[in-house]
C-alpha positions in Angstrom: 198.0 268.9 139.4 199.5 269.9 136.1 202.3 272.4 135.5 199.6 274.9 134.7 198.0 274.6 137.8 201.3 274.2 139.8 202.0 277.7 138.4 198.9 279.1 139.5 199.2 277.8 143.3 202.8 279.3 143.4 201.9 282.6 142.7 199.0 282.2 145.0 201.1 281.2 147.2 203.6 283.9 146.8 200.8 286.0 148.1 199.4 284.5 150.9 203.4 284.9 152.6 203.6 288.7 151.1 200.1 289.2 152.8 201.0 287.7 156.1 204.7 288.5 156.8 205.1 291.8 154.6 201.4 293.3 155.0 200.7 292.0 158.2 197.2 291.1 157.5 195.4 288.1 156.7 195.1 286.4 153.5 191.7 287.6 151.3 189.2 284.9 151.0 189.6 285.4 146.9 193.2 283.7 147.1 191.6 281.2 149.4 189.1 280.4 146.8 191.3 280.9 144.4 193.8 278.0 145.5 191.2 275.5 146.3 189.8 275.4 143.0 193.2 275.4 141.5 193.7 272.2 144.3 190.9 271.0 143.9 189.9 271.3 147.2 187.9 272.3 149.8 188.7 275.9 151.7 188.8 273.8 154.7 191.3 271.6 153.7 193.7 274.8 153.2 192.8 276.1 156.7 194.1 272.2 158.2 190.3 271.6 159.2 189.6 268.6 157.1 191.5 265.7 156.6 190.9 265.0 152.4 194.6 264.8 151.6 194.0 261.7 153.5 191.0 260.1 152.6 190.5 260.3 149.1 186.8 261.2 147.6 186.1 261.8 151.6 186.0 264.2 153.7 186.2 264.5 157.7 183.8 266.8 159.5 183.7 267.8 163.1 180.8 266.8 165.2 180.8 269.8 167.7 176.9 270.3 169.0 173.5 268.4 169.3 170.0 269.7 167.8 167.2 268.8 170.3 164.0 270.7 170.5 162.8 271.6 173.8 166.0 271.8 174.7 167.0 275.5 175.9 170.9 276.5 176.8 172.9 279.7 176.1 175.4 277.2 173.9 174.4 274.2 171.9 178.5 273.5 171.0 180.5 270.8 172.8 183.8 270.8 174.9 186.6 270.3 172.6 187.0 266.3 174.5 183.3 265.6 173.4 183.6 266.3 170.0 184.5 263.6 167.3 184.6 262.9 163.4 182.7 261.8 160.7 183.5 261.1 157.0 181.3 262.2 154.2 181.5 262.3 150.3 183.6 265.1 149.1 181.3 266.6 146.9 182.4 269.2 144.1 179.6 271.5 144.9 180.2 271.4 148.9 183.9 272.5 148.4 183.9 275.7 148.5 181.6 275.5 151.6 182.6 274.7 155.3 180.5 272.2 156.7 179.5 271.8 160.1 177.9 268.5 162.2 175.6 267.7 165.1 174.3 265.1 166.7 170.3 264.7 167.2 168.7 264.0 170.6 165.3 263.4 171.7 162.4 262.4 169.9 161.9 265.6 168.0 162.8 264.2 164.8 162.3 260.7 165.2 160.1 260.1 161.9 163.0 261.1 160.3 166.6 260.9 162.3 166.9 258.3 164.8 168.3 259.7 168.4 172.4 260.0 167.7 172.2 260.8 163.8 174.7 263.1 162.4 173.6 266.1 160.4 175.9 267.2 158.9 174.7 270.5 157.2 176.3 274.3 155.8 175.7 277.8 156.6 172.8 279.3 154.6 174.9 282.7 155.5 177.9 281.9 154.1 176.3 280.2 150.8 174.4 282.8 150.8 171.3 280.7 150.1 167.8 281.0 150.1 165.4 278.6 151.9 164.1 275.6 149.1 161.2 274.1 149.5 161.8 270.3 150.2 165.0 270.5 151.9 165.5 269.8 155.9 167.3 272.8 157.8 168.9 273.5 161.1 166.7 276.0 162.8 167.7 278.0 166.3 164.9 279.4 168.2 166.1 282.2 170.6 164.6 283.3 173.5 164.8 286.9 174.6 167.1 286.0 177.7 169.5 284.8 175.1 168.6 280.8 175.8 167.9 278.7 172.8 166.9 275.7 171.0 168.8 273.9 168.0 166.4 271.4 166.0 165.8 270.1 162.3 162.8 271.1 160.5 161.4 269.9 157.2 161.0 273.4 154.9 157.4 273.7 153.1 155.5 275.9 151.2 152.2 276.3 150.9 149.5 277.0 148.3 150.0 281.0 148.5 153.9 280.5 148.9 154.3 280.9 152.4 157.3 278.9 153.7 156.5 276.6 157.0 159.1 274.9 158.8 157.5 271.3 159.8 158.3 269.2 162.8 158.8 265.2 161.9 158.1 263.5 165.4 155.8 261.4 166.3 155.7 262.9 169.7 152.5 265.5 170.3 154.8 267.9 171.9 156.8 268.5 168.9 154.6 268.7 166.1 153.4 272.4 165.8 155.0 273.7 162.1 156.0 277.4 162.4 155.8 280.0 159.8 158.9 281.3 158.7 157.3 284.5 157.9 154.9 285.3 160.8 157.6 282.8 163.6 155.9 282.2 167.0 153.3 283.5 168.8 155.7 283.9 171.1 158.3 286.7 171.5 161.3 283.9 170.4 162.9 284.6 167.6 163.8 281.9 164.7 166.5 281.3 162.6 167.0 279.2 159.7 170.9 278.3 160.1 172.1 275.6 157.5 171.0 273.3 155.2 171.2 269.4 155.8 173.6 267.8 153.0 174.5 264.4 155.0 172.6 262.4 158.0 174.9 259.9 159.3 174.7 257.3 161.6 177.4 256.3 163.9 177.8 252.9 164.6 
C-alpha cells in the first residue's frame, strides 16, 4: 500500500468508527467497497470471513451446505461443526463478491462433479447478474410446503432464445432440463441462485 492509498484507508477508516460509535449505525457498503479496493481486497476479508492476509493469491471459503437433487429439506446449510474450508484463486474480478461453497451428493451431476466436489459459486443477487448461456448455476427448487432441493444445472439457450437449465447425470431420474421461463409442470417454484466460479475436490 502506498502513502496515497494509506491516506485513503485512514479516512475510510475514520468513518467506519464515526458511523459505529457516534451514529450508531452500521457502516454503508460504499466505504466497504471503498476500502477493499483501496486494499486490494475482498469485502470479506474486511468483515474477518476469509483468511487472504494469510494465504497470498488465495482465498479460504466456507463449505456450509450440499447440492443434491431429489433431495427435499426445509434447510440445505450445515451445523456450524460440519462445515470446513477450502482455498481458491483470489481473483480480481471475484473480490468484490462474497462467495459461498457446497458440497455435491448423489448422482445428479455425475457427468460433470464427482459425489464430494466443491462448488464453490456467488450470488446472482448480489452481482446482480443475469443468467449466461454456457455457465453451470446453483438452482433451488421450492416446494409449496416450503421443502426444497439444492442442485447444479448446466444453463442453455435454445434456437428461439429460451434459457433451459440442463441436468448432467447419467442417471434416468435426473435428466429432465427445465425451462427457466415456463419452470415445472409442477406447482414448485425455481430459482437460479449463484453462479459456479470454482469445483474443487477434496482430497
Amino acid at each position: 500500500m502506498n502513502m496515497k492509498q494509506a491516506s485513503l484507508a485512514a479516512g475510510r477508516g475514520e468513518t467506519f468508527v464515526r458511523d459505529l460509535l457516534q451514529r450508531d449505525r452500521a457502516p454503508s457498503i460504499e466505504n466497504f467497497l471503498a476500502l477493499a479496493k483501496i486494499v486490494d481486497r475482498p469485502v470479506s476479508y474486511l468483515l474477518g470471513e476469509e483468511g487472504t492476509a494469510f494465504e497470498p493469491g488465495l482465498r479460504r471459503v466456507e463449505v456450509a451446505a450440499h447440492v443434491q437433487a431429489g433431495h427435499f429439506a426445509e434447510s440445505w446449510e450445515w451445523e456450524e461443526t460440519d462445515r470446513y474450508a477450502v482455498m481458491v484463486p483470489d481473483l480480481p474480478e471475484l473480490r468484490n463478491l462474497r462467495l459461498y461453497a457446497a458440497e455435491t451428493r448423489g448422482p445428479s451431476m455425475n457427468r460433470r462433479y464427482a459425489e464430494k466436489t466443491v462448488i464453490v459459486f456467488n450470488s446472482v443477487i448480489e452481482a446482480h447478474e443475469e443468467p449466461i448461456p454456457g455457465k453451470r448455476y446453483v438452482v433451488e427448487r421450492k416446494r409449496p410446503g416450503g421443502e426444497a432441493e439444492h442442485t447444479v444445472k448446466l444453463l442453455q439457450a435454445d434456437a428461439d432464445g429460451n434459457l433451459w437449465l440442463m441436468p448432467e447425470s447419467e442417471d434416468p431420474r435426473f435428466q429432465a432440463p427445465i425451462s427457466v421461463n415456463d419452470g415445472t409442470d409442477t406447482e414448485d417454484v425455481v430459482t437460479i441462485i449463484g453462479r459456479v466460479v470454482f469445483a474443487v475436490t477434496r482430497e
